[in-house]
TIDO-513385 format. One record per residue (C-alpha): x, y, z. Coordinates in nm, 3 decimals. Example, Ala and Ser with C-alpha at 12.3 -4.5 7.8 and 13.67 -1.06 7.14 Angstrom:
BEGIN
<torlum><x>1.230</x><y>-0.450</y><z>0.780</z></torlum>
<torlum><x>1.367</x><y>-0.106</y><z>0.714</z></torlum>
// end
This chain:
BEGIN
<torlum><x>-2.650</x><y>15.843</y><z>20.488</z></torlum>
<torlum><x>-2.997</x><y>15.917</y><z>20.611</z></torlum>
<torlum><x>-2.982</x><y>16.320</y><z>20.469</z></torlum>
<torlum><x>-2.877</x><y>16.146</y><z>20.088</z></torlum>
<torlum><x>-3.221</x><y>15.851</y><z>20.201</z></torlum>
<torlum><x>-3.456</x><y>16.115</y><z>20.255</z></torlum>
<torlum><x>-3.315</x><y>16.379</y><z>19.965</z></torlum>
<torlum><x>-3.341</x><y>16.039</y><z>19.739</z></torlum>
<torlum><x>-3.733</x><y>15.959</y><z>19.872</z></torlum>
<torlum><x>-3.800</x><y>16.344</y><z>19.841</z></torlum>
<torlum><x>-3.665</x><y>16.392</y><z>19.470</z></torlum>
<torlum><x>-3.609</x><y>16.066</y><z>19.359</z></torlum>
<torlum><x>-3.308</x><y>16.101</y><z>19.132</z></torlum>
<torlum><x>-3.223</x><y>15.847</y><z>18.896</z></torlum>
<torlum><x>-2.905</x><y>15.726</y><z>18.927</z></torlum>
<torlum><x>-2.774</x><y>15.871</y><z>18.612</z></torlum>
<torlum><x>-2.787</x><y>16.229</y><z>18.828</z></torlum>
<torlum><x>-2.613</x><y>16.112</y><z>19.134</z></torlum>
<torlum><x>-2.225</x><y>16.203</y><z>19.131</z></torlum>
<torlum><x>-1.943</x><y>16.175</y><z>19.311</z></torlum>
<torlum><x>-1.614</x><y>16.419</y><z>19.291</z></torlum>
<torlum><x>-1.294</x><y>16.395</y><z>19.402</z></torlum>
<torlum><x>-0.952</x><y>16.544</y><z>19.377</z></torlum>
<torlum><x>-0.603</x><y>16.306</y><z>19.387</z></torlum>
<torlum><x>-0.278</x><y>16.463</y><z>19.390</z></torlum>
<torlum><x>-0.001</x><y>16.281</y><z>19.173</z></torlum>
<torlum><x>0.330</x><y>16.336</y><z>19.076</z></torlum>
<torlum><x>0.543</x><y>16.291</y><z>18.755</z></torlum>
<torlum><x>0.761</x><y>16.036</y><z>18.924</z></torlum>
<torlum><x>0.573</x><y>15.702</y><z>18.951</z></torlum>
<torlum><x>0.882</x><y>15.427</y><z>19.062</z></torlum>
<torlum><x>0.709</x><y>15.071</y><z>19.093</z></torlum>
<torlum><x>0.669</x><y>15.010</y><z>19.484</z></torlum>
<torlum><x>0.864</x><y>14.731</y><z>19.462</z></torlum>
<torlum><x>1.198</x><y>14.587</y><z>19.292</z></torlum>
<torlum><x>1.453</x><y>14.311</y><z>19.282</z></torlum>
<torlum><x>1.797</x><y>14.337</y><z>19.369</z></torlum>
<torlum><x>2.016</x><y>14.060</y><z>19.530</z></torlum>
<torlum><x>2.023</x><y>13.968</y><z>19.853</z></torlum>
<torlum><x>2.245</x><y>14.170</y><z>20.124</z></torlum>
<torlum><x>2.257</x><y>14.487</y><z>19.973</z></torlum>
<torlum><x>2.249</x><y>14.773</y><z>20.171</z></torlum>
<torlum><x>2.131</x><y>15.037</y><z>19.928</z></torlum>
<torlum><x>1.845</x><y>14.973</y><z>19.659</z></torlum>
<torlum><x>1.886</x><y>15.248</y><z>19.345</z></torlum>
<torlum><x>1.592</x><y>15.298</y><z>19.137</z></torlum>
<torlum><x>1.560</x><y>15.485</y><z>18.849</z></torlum>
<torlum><x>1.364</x><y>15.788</y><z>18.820</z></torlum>
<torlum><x>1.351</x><y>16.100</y><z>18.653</z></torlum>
<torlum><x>1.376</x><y>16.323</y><z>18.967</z></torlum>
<torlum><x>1.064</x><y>16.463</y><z>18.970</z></torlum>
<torlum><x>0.945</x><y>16.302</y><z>19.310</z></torlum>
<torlum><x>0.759</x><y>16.630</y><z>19.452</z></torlum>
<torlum><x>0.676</x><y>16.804</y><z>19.084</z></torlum>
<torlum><x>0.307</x><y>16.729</y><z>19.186</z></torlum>
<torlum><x>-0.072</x><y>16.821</y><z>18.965</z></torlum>
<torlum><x>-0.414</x><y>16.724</y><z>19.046</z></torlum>
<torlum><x>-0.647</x><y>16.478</y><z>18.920</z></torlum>
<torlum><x>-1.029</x><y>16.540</y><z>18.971</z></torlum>
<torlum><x>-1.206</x><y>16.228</y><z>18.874</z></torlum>
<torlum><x>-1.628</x><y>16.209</y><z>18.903</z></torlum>
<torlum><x>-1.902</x><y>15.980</y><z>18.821</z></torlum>
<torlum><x>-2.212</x><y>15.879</y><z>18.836</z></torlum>
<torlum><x>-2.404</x><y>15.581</y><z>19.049</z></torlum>
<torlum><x>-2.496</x><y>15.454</y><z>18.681</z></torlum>
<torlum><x>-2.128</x><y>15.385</y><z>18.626</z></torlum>
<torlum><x>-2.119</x><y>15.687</y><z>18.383</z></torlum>
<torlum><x>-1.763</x><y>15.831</y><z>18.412</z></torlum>
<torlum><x>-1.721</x><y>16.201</y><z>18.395</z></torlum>
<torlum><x>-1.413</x><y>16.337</y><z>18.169</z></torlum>
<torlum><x>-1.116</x><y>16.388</y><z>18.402</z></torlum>
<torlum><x>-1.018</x><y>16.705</y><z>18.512</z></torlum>
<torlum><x>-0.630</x><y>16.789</y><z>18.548</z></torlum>
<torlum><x>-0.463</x><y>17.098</y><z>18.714</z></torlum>
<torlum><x>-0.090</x><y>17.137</y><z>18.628</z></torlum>
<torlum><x>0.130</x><y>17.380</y><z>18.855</z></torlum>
<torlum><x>0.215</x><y>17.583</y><z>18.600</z></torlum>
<torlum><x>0.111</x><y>17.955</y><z>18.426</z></torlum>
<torlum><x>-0.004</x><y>17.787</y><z>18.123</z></torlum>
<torlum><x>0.080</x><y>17.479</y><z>17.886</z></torlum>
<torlum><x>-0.070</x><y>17.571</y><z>17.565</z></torlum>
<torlum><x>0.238</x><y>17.427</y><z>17.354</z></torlum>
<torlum><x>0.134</x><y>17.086</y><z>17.369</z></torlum>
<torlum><x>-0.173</x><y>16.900</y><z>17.206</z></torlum>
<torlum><x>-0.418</x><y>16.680</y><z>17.456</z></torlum>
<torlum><x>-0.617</x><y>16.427</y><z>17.350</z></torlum>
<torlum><x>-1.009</x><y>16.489</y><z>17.366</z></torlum>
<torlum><x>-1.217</x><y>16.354</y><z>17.677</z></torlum>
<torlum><x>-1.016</x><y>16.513</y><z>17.885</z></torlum>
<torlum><x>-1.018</x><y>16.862</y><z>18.051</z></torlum>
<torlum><x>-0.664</x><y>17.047</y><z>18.130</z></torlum>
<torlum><x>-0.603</x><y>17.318</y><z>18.321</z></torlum>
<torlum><x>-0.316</x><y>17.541</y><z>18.509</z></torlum>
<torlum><x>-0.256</x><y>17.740</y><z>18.828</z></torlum>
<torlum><x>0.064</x><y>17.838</y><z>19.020</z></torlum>
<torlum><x>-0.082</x><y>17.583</y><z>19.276</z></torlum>
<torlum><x>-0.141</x><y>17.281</y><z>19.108</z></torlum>
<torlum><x>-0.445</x><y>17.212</y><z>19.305</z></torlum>
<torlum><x>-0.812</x><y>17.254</y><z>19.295</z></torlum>
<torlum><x>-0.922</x><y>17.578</y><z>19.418</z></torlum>
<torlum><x>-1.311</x><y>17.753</y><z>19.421</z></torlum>
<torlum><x>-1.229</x><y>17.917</y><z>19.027</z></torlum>
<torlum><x>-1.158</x><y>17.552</y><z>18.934</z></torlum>
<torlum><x>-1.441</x><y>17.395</y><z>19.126</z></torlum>
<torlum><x>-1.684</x><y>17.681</y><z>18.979</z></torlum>
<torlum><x>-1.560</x><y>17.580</y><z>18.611</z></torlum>
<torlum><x>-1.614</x><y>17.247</y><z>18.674</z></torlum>
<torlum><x>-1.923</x><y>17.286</y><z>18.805</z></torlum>
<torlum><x>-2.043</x><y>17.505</y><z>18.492</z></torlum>
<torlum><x>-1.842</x><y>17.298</y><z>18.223</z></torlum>
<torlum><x>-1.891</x><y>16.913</y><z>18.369</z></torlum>
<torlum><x>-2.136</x><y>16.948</y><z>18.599</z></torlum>
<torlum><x>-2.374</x><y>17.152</y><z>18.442</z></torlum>
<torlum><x>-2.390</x><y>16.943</y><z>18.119</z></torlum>
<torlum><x>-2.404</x><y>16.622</y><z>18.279</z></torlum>
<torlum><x>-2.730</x><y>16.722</y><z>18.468</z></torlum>
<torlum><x>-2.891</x><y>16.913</y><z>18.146</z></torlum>
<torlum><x>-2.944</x><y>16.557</y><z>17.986</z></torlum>
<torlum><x>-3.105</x><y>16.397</y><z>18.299</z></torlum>
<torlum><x>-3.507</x><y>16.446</y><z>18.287</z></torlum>
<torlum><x>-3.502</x><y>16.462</y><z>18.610</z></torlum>
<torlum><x>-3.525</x><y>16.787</y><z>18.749</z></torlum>
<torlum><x>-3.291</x><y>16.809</y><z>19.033</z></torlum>
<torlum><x>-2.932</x><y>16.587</y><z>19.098</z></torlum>
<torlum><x>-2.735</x><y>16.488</y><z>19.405</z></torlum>
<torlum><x>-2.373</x><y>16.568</y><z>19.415</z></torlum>
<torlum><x>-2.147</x><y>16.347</y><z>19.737</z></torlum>
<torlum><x>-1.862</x><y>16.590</y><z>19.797</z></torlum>
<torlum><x>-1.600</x><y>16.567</y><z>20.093</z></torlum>
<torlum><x>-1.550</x><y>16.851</y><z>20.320</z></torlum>
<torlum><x>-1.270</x><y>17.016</y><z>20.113</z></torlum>
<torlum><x>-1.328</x><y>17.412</y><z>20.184</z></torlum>
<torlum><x>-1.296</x><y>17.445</y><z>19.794</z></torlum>
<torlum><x>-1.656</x><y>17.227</y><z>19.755</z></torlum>
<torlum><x>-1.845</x><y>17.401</y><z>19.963</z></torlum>
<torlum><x>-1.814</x><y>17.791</y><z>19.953</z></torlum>
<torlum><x>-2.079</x><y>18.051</y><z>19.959</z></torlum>
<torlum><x>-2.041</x><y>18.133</y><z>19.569</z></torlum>
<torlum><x>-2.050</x><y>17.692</y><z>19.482</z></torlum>
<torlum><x>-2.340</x><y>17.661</y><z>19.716</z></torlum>
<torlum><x>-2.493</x><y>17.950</y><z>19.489</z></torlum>
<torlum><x>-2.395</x><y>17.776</y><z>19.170</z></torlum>
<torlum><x>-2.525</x><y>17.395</y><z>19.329</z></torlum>
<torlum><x>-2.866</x><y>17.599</y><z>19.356</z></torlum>
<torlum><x>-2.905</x><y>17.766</y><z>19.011</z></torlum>
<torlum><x>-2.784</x><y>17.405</y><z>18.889</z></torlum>
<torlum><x>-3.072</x><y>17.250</y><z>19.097</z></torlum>
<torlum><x>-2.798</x><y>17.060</y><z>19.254</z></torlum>
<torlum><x>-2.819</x><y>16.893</y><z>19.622</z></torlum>
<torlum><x>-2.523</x><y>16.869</y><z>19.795</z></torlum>
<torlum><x>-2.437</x><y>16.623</y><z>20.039</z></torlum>
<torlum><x>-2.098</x><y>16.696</y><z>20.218</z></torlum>
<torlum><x>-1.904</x><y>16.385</y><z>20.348</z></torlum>
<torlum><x>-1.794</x><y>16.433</y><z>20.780</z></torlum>
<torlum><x>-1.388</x><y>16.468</y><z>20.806</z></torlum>
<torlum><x>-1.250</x><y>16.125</y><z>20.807</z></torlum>
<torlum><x>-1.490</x><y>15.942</y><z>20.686</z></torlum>
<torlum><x>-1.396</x><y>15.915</y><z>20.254</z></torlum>
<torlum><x>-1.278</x><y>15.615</y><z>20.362</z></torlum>
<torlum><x>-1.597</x><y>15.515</y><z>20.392</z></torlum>
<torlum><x>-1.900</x><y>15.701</y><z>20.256</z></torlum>
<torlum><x>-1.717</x><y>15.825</y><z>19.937</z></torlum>
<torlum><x>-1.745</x><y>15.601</y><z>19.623</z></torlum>
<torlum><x>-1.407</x><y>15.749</y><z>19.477</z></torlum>
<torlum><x>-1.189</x><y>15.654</y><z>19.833</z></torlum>
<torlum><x>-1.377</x><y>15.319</y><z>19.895</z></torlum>
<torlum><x>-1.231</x><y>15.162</y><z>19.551</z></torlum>
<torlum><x>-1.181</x><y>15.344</y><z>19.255</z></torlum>
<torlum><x>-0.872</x><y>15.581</y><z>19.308</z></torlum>
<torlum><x>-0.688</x><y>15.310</y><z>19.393</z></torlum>
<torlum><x>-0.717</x><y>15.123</y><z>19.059</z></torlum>
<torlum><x>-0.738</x><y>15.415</y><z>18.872</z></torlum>
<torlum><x>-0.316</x><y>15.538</y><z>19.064</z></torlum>
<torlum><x>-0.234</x><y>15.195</y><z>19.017</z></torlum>
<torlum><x>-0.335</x><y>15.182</y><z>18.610</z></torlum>
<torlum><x>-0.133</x><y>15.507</y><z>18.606</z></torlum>
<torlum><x>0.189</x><y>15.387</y><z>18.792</z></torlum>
<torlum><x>0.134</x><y>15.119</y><z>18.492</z></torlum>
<torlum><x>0.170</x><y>15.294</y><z>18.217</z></torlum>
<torlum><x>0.449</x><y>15.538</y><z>18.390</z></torlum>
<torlum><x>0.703</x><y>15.226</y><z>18.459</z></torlum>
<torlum><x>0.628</x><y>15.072</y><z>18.107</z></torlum>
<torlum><x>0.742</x><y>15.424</y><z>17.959</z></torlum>
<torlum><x>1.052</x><y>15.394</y><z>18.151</z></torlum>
<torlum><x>1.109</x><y>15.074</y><z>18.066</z></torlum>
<torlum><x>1.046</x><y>15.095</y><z>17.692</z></torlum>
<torlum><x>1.058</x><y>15.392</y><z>17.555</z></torlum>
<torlum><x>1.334</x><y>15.627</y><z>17.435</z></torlum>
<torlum><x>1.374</x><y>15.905</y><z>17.652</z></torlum>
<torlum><x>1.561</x><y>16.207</y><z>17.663</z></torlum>
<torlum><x>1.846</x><y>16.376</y><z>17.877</z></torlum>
<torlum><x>1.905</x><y>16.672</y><z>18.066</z></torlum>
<torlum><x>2.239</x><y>16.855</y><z>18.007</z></torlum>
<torlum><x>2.384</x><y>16.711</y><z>18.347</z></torlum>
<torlum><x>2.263</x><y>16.355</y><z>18.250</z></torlum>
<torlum><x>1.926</x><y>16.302</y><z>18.431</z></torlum>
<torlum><x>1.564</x><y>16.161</y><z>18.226</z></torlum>
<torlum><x>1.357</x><y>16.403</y><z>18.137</z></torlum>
<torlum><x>1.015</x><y>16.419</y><z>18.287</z></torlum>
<torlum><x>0.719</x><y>16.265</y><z>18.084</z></torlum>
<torlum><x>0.571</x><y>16.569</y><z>17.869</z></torlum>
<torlum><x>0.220</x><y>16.695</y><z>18.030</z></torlum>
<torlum><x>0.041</x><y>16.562</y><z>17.719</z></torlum>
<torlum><x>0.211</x><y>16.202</y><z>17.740</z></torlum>
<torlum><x>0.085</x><y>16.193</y><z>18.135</z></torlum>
<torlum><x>-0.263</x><y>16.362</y><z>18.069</z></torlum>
<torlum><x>-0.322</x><y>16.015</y><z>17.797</z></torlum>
<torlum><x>-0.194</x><y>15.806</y><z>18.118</z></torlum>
<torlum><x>-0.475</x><y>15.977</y><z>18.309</z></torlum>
<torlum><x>-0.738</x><y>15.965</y><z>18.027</z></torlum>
<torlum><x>-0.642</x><y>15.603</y><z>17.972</z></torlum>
<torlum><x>-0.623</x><y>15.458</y><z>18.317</z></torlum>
<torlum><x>-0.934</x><y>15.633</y><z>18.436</z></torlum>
<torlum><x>-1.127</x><y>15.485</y><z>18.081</z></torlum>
<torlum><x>-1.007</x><y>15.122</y><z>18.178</z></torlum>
<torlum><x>-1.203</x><y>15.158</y><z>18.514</z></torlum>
<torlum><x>-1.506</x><y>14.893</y><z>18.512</z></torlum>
<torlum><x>-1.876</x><y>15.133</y><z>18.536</z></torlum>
<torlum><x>-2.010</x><y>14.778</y><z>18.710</z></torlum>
<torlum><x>-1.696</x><y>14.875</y><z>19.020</z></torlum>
<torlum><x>-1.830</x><y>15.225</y><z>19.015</z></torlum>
<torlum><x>-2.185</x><y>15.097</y><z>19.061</z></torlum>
<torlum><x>-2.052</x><y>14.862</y><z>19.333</z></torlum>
<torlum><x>-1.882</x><y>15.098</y><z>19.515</z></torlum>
<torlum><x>-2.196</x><y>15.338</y><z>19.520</z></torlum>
<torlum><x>-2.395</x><y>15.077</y><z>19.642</z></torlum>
<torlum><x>-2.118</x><y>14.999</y><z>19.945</z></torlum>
<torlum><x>-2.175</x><y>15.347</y><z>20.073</z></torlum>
<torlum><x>-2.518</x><y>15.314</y><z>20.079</z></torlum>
<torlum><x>-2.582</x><y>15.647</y><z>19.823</z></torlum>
<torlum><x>-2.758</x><y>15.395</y><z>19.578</z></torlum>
<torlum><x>-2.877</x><y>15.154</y><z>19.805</z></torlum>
<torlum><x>-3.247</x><y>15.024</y><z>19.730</z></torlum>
<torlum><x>-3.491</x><y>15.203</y><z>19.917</z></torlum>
<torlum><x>-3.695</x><y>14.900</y><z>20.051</z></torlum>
<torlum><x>-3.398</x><y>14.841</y><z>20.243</z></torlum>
<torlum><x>-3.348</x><y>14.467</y><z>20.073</z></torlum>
<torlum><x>-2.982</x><y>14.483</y><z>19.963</z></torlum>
<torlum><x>-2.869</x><y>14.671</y><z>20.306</z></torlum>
<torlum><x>-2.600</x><y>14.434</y><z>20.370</z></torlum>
<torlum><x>-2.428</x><y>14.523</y><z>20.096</z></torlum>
<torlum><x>-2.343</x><y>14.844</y><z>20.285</z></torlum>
<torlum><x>-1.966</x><y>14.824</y><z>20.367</z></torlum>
<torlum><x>-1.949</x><y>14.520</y><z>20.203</z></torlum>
<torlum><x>-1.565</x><y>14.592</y><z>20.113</z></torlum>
<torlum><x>-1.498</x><y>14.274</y><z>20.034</z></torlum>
<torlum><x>-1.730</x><y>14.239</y><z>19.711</z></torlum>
<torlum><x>-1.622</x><y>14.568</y><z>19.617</z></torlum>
<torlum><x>-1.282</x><y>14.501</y><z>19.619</z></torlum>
<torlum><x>-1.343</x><y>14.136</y><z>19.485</z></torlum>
<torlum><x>-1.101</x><y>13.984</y><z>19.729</z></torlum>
<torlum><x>-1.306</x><y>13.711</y><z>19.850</z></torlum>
<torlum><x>-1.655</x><y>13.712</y><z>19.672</z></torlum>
<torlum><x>-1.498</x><y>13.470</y><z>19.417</z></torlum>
<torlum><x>-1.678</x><y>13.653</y><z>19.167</z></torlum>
<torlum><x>-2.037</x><y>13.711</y><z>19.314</z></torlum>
<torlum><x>-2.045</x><y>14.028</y><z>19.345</z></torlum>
<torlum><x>-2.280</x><y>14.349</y><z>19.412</z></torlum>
<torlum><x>-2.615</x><y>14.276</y><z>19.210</z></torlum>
<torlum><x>-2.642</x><y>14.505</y><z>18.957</z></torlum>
<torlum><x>-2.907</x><y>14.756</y><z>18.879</z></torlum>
<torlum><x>-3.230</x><y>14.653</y><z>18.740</z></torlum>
<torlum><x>-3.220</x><y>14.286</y><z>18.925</z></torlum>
<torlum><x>-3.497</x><y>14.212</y><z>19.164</z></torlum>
<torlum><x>-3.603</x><y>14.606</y><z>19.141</z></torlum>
<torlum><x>-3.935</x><y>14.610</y><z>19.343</z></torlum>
<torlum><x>-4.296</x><y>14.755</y><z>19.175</z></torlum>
<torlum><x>-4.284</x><y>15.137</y><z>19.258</z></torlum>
<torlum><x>-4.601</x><y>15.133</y><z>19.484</z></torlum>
<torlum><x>-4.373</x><y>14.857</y><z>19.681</z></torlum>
<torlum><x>-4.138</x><y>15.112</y><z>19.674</z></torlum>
<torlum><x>-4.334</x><y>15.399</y><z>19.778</z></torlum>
<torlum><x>-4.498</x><y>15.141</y><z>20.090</z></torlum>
<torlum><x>-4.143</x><y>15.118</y><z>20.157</z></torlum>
<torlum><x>-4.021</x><y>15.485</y><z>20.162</z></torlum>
<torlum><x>-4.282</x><y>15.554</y><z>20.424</z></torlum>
<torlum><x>-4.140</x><y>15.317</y><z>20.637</z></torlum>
<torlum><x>-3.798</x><y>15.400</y><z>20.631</z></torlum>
<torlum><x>-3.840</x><y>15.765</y><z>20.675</z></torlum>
<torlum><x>-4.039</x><y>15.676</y><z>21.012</z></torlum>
<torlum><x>-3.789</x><y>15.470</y><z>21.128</z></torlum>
<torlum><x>-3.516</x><y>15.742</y><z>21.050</z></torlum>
<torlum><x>-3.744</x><y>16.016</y><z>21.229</z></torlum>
<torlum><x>-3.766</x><y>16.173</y><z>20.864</z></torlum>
<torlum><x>-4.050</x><y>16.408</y><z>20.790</z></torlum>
<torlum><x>-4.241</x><y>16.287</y><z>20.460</z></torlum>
// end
């Protein structure tokens, strides 16, 4: 937190050019977590299609703004080019299913890059966790020529300092389970030969993914920014909202919430007074 304060006081980025990436791993088998069944019995069926461990990737990113970046799928597969996939939405395929440095370079040149080519500023902050693909020697070379600072989350901590953990993936899996047990419960599916439900077709589950991740509120992604403290004001006035998981969850703030941005924003030579004093207190060189 006090390498993204003094990279924000050195560069000051608006917050349309700070992001936040992150990979999910799903599966094609999304069973509601709960069910009814009467009382006493022993064993609970639920139907499925059988495709419990036929896993892909989701990469979802966005921006402290509350800009959402297109989503980013990796199928485990050689290639899927029979199907059509809506637009807004970026597909890909390897044998792993699973982001690797190729992906993460494409990304980077593809998403990334034209993300930060409308900003006027001229460098961006990118929040990564400490996933080996994010940080190799050829990305770090790509970050630069991007004019791209990096700022790699410690092991164990996503829970915390990463925007994407803290409150969004959780909506956005839960918006997708959705729309997976309505399709099982409405629509007409097909059979395999030996009986079983075909899986959902990679374009039906790639408009689950574009869907879900469209319905997610840009005032939570601001929130949850703001809780890790990568948007935080700099004149240190809204510092307890720093791990406030509460509002950014909405479980108990009875609809307060996280202020949003532009309310009770400080004149920038208050700001600047203020930058000098934080950085002193954080031992920061100015």
């Amino acid at each position: 937190m006090s390498y993204i304060l003094y990279r924000r006081i050195e560069y000051n980025y608006p917050l349309s050019l700070i992001g936040n990436i992150d990979e999910t791993p799903m599966t094609f088998n999304l069973p509601s977590q709960t069910t009814i069944e009467e009382r006493g019995k022993r064993t609970v069926s639920i139907l499925t299609t059988g495709h419990e461990r036929t896993h892909f990737t989701v990469t979802l990113a966005c921006l402290a703004d509350g800009t959402k970046l297109p989503p980013f799928i990796i199928f485990k597969l050689v290639k899927v080019s029979w199907e059509n996939f809506s637009e807004g939405i970026h597909v890909h395929t390897n044998l792993s299913g699973w982001m690797d440095e190729k992906e993460m370079i494409w990304w980077v040149e593809n998403v990334w890059r034209w993300c930060v080519n409308l900003g006027s500023n001229p460098r961006s902050l990118l929040v990564l966790d400490s996933f080996s693909a994010h940080k190799t020697d050829s990305l770090k070379q790509r970050y630069n020529e991007r004019n791209t600072d990096i700022a790699i989350i410690p092991g164990g901590l996503t829970s915390r300092l990463q925007p994407l953990d803290v409150s969004l993936n959780k909506s956005f899996k839960a918006k997708v389970r959705h729309a997976y047990n309505q399709w099982m419960d409405e629509a007409i599916k097909e059979y395999t030969p030996s009986g079983k439900i075909k899986r959902p077709s990679y374009s039906l589950v790639a408009n689950w993914v574009k869907e879900a991740w469209d319905n997610i509120e840009p005032a939570m992604i601001r929130k949850s920014f703001k809780c890790c403290g990568i948007s935080i004001e700099l004149n240190g006035s809204k510092d307890n909202l720093i791990f406030d998981f509460e509002k950014v969850s909405g479980d108990k703030d009875r609809g307060i919430g996280i202020e949003e941005e532009g309310e009770s924003i400080p004149e920038e030579n208050e700001n600047d007074k203020w930058r000098v004093q934080l950085c002193k207190s954080l031992g920061l060189i100015i």
